[in-house]
N, C-alpha and C positions, 0 to 999 in steps of 0.2 A: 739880527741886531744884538750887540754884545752888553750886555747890561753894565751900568755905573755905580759904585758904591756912593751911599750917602756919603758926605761928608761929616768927617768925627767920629763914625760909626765906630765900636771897637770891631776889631778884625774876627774873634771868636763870634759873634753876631752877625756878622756880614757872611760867615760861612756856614754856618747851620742854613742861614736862609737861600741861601744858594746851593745845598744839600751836595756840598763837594765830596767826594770820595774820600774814604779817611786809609783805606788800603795803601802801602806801599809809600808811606811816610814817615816810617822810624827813621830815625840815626842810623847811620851804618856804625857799629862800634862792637868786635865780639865781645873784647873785653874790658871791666869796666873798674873804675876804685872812685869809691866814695867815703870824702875823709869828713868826718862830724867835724864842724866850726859853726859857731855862737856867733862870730862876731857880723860886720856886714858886708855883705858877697859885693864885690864890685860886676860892673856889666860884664868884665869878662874874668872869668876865675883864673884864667892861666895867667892875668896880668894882675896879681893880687897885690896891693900895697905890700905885706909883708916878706919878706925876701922869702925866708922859711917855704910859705907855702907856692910862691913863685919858681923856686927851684925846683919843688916838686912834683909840679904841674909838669915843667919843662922833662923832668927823669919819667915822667909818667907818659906822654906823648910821645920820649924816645923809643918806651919799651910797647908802645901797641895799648893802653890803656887810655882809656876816655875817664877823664878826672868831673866828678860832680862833690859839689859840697852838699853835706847835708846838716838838716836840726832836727828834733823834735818839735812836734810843734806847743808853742803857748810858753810860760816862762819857766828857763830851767834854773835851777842852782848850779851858781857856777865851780867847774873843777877842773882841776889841772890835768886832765887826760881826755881824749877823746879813745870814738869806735872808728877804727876804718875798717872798711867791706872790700874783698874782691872779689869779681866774679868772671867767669869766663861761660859765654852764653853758647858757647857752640856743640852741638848735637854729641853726644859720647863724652864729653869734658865738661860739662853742666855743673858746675858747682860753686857755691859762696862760701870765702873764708873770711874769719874775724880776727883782727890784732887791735890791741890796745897803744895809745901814740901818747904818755905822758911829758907832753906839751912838744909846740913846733919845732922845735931845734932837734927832736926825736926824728923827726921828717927824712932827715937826712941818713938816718939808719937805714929805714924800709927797705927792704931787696922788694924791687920793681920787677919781677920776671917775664922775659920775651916771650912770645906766644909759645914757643915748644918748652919753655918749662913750668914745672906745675906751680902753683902759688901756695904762698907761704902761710901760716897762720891754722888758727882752730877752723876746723867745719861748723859750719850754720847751718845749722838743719830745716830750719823755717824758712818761707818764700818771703822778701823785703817788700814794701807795697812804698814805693819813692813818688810822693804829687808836685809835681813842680808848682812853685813859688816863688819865681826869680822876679820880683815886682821891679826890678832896675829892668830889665829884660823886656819887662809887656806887661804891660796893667791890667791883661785879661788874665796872666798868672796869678800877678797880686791881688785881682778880685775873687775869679772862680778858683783859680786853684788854693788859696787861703783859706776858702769855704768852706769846699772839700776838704781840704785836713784839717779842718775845726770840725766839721760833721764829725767823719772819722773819729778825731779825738772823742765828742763828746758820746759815739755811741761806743767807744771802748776798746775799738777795733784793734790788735796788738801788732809791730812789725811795722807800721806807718812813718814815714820820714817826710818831712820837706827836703826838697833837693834843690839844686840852680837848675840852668837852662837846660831843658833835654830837646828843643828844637819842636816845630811845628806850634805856635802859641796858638795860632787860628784854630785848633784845637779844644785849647783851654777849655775842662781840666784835663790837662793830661799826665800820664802815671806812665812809669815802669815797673817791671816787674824782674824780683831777680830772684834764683838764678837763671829763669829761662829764656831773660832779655825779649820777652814782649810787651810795647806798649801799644798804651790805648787812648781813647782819644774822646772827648764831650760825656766824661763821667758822669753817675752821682753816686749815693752811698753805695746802693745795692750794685750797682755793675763795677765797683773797685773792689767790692767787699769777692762778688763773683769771682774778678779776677787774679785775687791773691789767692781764694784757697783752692782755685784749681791747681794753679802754679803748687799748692801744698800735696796734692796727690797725684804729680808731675805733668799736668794736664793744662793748656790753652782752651780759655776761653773766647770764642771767635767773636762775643759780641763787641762790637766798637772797638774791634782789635787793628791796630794799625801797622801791627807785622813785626818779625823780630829783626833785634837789630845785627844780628849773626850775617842776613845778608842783603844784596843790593838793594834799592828799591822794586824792579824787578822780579828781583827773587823774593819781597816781602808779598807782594802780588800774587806768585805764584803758589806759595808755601798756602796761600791763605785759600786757593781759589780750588786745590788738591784736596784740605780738608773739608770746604766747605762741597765738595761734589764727594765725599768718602763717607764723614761724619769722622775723621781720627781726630782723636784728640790728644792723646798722649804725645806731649809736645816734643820729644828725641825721637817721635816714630817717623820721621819726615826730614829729609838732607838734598838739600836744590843745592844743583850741580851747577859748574860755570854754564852760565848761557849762551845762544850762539846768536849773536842779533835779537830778535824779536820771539825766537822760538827759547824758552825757560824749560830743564831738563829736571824732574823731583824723582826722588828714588825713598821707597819707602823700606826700615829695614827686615821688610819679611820678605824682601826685592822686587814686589810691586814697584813698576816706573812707568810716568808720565808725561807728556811734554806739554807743556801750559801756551796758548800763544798770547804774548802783551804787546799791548799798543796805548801808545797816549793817545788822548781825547780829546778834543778841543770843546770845552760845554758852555761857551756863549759867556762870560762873566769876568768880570774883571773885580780882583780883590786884592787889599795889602795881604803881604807873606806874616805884618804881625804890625801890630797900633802907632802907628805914626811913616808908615811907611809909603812909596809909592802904589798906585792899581795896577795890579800887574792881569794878563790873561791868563785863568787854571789851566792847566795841562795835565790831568792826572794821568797814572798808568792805569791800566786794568788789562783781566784779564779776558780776552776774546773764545779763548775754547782752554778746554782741558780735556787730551785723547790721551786712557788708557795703551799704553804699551804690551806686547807678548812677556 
């Protein structure tokens, strides 16, 4: 018998209690730019009232980059320049740069580089801890994730952004991390705080980790199911190879390789993908074996 969501229920509520799978849920996105703006994020950012950051969403999507906005959180003084981040999450190329955008019509300078060229800007050498916030988006961001980076805030925690939509609200709170592009998923202080500073001594931490977004959903499945049968943590130590159907190929770089087997699941329950939406039935992935290779 396939279970029904309350009616009104928010969607983050209705998924703890149905204890969905949070593996194999990130965004697919290797690389990412995240431009600081103050002002207020419409539902969808690439359709931004402002022309300025509208075209740059568009040059941003041309070049292979997944655009988020972000703030600080609580109230800033206001100034004519924002921080933008880029980051490129994938295994050997792992790094955040920072440029300075002294206001929107700057936007249209930025050299946007395609995946084979390096990005521009200073090195960042700290790991970013981004909680999504997008309360136009999901009212479980606007609630739990607002929380969360008020927690955050008031314990001091340094590196912390609000960002817009990073996808999965059913989640909520959920965080990215950059530059190693894992996020996670039903936070609170101590497991965000976890999961930035591993990211600081270039390490994944597996709790309530929802997979990096370097690759498939599949591949975030398999990436996760390798470390969790090894104990690696060292998040570059691990590169999932294209898949072949249902069989996921990981290769570790001391050339240890694996082949992960995933399958979706059907587990009885019917939930919205995020607060006001239809009941849909879960279908996570997971992972069914993981066999050591010669």
């Amino acid at each position: 018998m396939i279970a029904r969501p309350e009616p009104g229920a928010r969607c983050a509520v209705l998924t703890r209690a149905s204890d969905e799978p949070i593996a194999g849920t990130a965004p697919v996105a290797p690389r990412w730019v995240c431009l600081e703006h103050r002002g207020r994020w419409p539902n969808d950012v690439a359709a931004h009232p402002d022309p300025a950051i509208a075209d740059f969403a568009r040059r941003a999507a041309a070049a292979g980059l997944r655009l988020l906005l972000i703030r600080r959180h609580g109230r800033q003084p206001e100034r004519a320049q924002a921080q933008l981040f880029l980051t490129d999450t994938r295994p050997g190329s792992t790094r955040t740069t920072g440029l300075i955008v002294r206001g929107p019509t700057e936007l249209a300078d930025v050299p946007l580089p395609t995946p084979d060229q390096p990005l521009p800007g200073t090195p960042v050498t700290e790991p970013l801890l981004l909680v999504c916030t997008h309360g136009r988006r999901d009212r479980c961001c606007a609630l739990d994730g607002r929380a969360l980076a008020a927690a955050l805030h008031q314990a001091g925690e340094p590196h912390v952004w609000e960002c817009s939509h990073l996808g999965g609200h059913r989640f909520a709170p959920t965080a990215l991390v950059l530059p190693t592009g894992y996020l996670y998923g039903r936070l609170d202080v101590a497991s965000a705080v976890a999961a930035r500073k591993a990211a600081g001594v270039g390490e994944v931490e597996p709790d309530r980790c929802r997979g990096r977004s370097s690759w498939s959903p599949a591949g975030q499945v398999a990436d996760l199911a390798v470390r969790a049968a090894t104990g690696l943590r060292d998040a570059d130590a691990v590169e999932v190879l294209p898949d072949v159907s249902d069989v996921v190929p990981v290769r570790a770089h001391t050339g240890q390789r694996w082949e992960v087997d995933v399958e979706r699941v059907q587990i009885g329950t019917l939930r919205p993908a995020s607060c006001g939406a239809g009941a849909a039935p879960v279908v996570p992935v997971r992972a069914a074996g993981v066999r050591p290779l010669p």
